[in-house]
N, C-alpha and C positions, 0 to 999 in steps of 0.2 A: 636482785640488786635494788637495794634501795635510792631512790633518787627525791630529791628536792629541789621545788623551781625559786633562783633569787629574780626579781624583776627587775632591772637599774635602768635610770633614766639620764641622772646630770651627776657630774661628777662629785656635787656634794653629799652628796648621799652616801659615797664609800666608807667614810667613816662611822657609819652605821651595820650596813650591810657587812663591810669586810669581817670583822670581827666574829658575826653571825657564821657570816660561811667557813670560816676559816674553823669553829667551833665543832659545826657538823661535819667539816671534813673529817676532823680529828676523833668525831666518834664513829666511822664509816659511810658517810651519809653520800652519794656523786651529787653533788652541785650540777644543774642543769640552766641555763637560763632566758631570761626574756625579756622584753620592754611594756611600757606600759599600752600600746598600738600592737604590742603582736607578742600573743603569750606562749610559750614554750608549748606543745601540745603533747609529748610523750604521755603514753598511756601508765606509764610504770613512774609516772610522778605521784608523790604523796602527797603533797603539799605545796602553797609557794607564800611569799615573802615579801612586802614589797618596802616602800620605803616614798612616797609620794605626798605633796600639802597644794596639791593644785586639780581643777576640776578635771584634768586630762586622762588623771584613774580611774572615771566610772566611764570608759568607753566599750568595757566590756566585762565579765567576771570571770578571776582568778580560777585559777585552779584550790577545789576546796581539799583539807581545809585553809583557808587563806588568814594571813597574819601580815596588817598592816603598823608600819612604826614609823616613826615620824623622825625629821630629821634634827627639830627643833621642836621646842616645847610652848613656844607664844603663845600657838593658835591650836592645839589638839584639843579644846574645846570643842571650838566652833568647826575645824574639818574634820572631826570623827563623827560626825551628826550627817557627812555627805555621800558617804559611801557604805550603804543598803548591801552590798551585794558582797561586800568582805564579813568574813567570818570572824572576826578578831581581832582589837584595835590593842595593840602594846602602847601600854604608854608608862614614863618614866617613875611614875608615884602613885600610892595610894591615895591621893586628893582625885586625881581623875578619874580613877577607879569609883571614886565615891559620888565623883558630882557626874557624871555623864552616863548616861543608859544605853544599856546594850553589852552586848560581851569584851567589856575591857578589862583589861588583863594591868594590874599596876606589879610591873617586875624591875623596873630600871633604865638605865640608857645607854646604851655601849660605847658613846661618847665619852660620858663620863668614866668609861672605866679609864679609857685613856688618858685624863686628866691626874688620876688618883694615881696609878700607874708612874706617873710622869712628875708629880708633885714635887718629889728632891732633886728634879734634875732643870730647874727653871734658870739656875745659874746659866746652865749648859745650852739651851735655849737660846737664853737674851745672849749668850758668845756668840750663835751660827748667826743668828738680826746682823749683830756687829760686824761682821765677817763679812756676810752678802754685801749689806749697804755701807762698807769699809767708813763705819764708823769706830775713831779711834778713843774720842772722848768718854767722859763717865756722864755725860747729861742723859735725864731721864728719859725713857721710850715710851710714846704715848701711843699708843691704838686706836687711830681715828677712825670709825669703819658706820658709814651713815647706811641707813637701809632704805629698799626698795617699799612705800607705803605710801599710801593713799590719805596722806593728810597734814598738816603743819613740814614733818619731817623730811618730805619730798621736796621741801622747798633746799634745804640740806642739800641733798643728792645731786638733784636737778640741776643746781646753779651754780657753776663753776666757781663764781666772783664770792659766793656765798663760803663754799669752800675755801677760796683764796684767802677768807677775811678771815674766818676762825684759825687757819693755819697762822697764820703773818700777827694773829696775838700770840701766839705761842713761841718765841722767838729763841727762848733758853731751853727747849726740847727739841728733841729728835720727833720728830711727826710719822708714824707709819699709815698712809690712808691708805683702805680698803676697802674698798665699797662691797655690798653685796653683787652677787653673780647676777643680779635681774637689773641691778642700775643699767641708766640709759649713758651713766658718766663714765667712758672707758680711758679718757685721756692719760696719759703719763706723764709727768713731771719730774722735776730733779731741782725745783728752786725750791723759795720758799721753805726750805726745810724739808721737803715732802717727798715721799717716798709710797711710790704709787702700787700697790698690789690690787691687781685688778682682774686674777686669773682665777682665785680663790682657792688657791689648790690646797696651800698649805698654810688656812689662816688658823687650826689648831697649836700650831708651832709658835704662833705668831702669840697666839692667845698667850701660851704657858712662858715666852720672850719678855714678853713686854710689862713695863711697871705700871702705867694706868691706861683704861679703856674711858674713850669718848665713846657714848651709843644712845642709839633713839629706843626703836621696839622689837630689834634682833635680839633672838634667843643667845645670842653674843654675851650680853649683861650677865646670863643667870653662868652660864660655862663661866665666864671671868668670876662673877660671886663666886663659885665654888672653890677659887684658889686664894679667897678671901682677901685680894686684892682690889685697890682703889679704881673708884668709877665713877664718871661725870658724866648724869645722865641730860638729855635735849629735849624736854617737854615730855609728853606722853606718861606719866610716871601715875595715872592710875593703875591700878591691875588689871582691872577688866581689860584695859586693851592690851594685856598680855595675854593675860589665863583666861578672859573669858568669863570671870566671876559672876554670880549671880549679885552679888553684891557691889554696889560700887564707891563704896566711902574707905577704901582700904587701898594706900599708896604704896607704889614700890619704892617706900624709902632705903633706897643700897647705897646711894652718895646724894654728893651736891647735885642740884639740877641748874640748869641753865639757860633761859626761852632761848628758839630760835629767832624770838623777833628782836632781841636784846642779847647779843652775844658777847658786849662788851664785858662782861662778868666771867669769860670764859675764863682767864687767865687767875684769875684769883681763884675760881672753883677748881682749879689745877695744881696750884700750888697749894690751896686749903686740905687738898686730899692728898696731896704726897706730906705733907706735915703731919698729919694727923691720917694715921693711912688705917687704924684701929677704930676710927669714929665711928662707922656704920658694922662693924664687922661682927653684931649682932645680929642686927637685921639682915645681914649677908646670909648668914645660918639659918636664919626662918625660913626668908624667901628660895634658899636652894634644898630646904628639907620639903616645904611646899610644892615645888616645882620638876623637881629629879629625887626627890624620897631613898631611892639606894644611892648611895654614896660608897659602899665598902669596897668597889672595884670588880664586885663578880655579877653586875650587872647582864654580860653574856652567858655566862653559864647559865643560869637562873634563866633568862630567856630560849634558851635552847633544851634546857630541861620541860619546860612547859611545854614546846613544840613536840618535843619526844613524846611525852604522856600524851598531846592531844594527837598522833599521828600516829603512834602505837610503832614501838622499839622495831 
């Protein structure tokens, strides 16, 4: 019998992981599994899998050979350089493949198959939004989703009032806020327009819903570029403090930006990108050919085919 260890940790990860497993199921593979504190230990494991971007995965080494993938794209720069002791970093594109050393593997992202997968049914989407948060109007659904970060942007997250004021300029949209799963802001609301998701379960859905994305330095941006839809980015709009670039004179221009210390521009840089929602939707296509490279949808296959050859059929 052949077996494979998946390792899962937090529940955002499944949209990476599932697809995997659900892959090797289907070509006879038993799924076995484990956490990142306590690894599966069958001896009749071939391999394992994991899916981590925090220091908690080097507390011990995988079962080899070991295939880590990332759940987001920001920062696979800079965490593929931290973990020595995995065999094998998946990451979404040949740009990673190219700038970072070591056994990385540029095959795609299973995420995005989901996305490509899901492309003609965004109608369908933005109906279940409507339905949950029994909105009956046609006002546009913005995706406010601030991230967990160590810098300007955490002023965002951090500060409820802060929050309150970018929402309350927004007065002629439907607001969906969503914070990342590591914010310290778990409150719920229902004023102000605002519609609190704060479980993270199902912010893919939310992604493929919704007409414009508010984001700082969540791998949020590059998933929404991919459906070639409008974004209002909150400072941080070099790339290095995406990707990590060796370079730093090369901006993520995807939309309008906005300081967070000057937000009163929020509301024109909302309406400026639903007007013109084609503006940037060149650099949409760089930035996600850059960043997720497969785009065709069989980003899983292609990553479990490589498993197979390196794990032997």
């Amino acid at each position: 019998m052949k077996k494979f260890q998946i390792i899962r940790d937090f529940v955002q990860y499944n949209m990476v992981l599932d697809p995997i497993e659900d892959e090797l199921k289907n070509r006879g593979w038993t799924i076995v599994t484990g956490t990142a504190k306590s690894y599966n230990k069958d001896k009749e494991v071939f391999g394992s899998i994991g899916c981590q971007s925090g220091y908690w995965i080097r507390q011990k080494p995988p079962m080899s050979p070991s295939f880590l993938v990332f759940h987001g794209v920001s920062f696979i720069k800079k965490w593929s350089r931290t973990y020595p002791d995995w065999d094998y970093v998946i990451a979404p594109s040949k740009y990673f493949e190219e700038s970072i050393e070591g056994n990385v593997l540029g095959l795609g992202w299973p995420q995005a198959d989901y996305y490509i997968k899901n492309k003609n049914k965004q109608q369908e989407f933005k109906g279940k939004i409507k339905e949950r948060h029994r909105i009956s109007d046609e006002k546009t659904l913005v995706l406010f989703a601030p991230t967990y970060y160590k810098s300007k942007s955490k002023q965002v997250q951090g500060n409820p009032d802060k929050l309150m004021d970018i929402v309350s300029l927004l007065p002629n949209y439907h607001v969906i806020f969503m914070p990342h799963q590591m914010c310290d802001y778990k409150n719920e609301y229902e004023d102000y327009r605002l519609k609190v998701r704060s479980d993270y379960v199902n912010k893919h859905d939310y992604i493929l819903g919704c007409d414009l994305l508010i984001g700082d330095v969540s791998s949020l941006v590059f998933e929404f570029a991919l459906l070639d839809k409008p974004i209002v980015l909150l400072n941080n709009t070099k790339a290095r403090n995406y990707l990590k670039m060796d370079r730093n004179d090369e901006f993520l221009d995807i939309g309008e930006v906005v300081s967070i210390d000057d937000i009163s521009h929020i509301s024109l840089a909302v309406e400026s990108s639903i007007s013109e929602p084609n503006k940037y939707s060149d650099r949409r296509s760089y930035w996600v050919d850059k960043s997720m490279g497969y785009c065709d949808g069989n980003s899983t296959e292609r990553i479990v085919d490589k498993i197979e050859e390196i794990c032997g059929k």
